[in-house]
C-alpha positions as a printed Julia matrix, in Angstrom:
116×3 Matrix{Float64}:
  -78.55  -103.46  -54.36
  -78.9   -105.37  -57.43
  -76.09  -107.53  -56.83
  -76.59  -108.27  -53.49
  -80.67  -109.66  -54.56
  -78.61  -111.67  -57.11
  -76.15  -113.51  -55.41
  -78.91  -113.93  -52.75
  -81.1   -115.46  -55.54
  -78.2   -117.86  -56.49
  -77.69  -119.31  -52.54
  -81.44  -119.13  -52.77
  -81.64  -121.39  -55.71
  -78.94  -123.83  -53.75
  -80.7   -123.45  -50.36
  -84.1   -125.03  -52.02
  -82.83  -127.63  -54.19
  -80.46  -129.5   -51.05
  -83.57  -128.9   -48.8
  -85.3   -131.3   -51.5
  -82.35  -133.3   -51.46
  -80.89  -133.39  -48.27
  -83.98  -132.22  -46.02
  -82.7   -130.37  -42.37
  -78.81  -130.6   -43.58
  -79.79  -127.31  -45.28
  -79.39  -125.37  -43.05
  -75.55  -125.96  -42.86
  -76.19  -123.87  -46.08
  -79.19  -122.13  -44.83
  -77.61  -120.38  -41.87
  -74.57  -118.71  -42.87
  -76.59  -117.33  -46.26
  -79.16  -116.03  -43.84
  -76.56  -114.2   -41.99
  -74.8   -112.89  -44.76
  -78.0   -111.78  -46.42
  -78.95  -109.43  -42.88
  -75.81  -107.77  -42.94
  -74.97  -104.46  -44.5
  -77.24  -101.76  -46.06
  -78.93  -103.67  -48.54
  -80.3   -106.64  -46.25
  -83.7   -106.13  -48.03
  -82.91  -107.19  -51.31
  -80.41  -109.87  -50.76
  -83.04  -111.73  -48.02
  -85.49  -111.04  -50.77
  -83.11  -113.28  -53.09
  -82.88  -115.64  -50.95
  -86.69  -116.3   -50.34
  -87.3   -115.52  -54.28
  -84.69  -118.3   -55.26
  -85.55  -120.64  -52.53
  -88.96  -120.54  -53.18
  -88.37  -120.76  -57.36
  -86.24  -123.99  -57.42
  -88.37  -125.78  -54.98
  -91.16  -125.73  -57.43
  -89.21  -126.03  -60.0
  -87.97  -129.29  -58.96
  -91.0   -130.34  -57.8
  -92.94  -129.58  -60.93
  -90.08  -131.22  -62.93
  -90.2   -134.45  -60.65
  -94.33  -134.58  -61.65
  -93.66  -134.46  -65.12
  -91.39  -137.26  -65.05
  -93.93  -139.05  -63.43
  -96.07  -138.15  -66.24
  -93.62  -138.53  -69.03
  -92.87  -142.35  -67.73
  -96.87  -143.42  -67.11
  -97.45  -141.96  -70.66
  -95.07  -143.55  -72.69
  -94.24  -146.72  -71.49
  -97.85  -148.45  -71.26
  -96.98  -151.06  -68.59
  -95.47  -148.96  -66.36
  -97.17  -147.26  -63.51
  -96.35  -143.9   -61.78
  -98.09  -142.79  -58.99
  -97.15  -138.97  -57.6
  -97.73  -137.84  -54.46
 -100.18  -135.3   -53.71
  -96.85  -132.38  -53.6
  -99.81  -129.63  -53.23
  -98.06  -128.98  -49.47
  -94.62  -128.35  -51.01
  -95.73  -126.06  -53.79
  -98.18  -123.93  -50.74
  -94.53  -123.77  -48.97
  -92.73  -122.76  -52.28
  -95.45  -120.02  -53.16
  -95.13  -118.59  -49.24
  -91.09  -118.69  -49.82
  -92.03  -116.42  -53.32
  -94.54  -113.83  -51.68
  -92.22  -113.34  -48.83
  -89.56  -112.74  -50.91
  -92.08  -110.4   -53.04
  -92.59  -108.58  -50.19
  -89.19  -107.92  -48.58
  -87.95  -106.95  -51.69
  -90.94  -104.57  -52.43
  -90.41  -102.9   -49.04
  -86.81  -102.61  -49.37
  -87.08  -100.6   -52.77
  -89.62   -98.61  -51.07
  -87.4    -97.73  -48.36
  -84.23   -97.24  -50.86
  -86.51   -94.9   -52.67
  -87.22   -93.2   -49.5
  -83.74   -93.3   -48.79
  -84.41   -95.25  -45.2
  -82.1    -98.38  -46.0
């Protein structure tokens, strides 16, 4: 069970950061991870990796891309950096994260009641 939430974090982690990048090609990623993560006993906890990492690297990116807006406006005087208003993408990232929460809190509570 533990394995399968980690690789599903991993392809979680890889699924986010090309949807930043590449935008609806991710789901040439997205698909095949997805089904992988629904087969077998322990679809709980890898789909819970999946959200969990999906979720995690899209705001991780994003927060990183705002601080080098920050870091640039700050130090170099003359130079201006606007950002976005990314409050949108970080709502989607923290739905990604409580999904994931969830799934994986229901599939230990089924493994525990040996229902999985």
């Amino acid at each position: 069970m533990r394995t399968n939430w980690l690789l599903g974090l991993v392809l979680g982690i890889f699924i986010g950061g090309f949807a930043l990048e590449a935008g609806v090609l991710a789901l040439l990623l997205a698909v095949p991870a997805l089904v992988w993560a629904l087969r077998g006993r322990t679809w709980a906890a890898a789909l819970s990796g999946l959200f969990v990492g999906a979720g995690a690297s899209c705001a991780g990116l994003i927060g990183l891309a705002q601080m080098q807006c920050v870091n640039v406006s700050g130090r170099n005087f003359g130079s201006f950096c606007t950002p976005p208003d990314l409050t949108p993408y970080l709502v989607v990232a923290a739905v990604l994260i409580a999904i994931g929460a969830a799934v994986g809190f229901l599939g230990i509570r089924g493994s525990i009641r040996g229902q999985t």
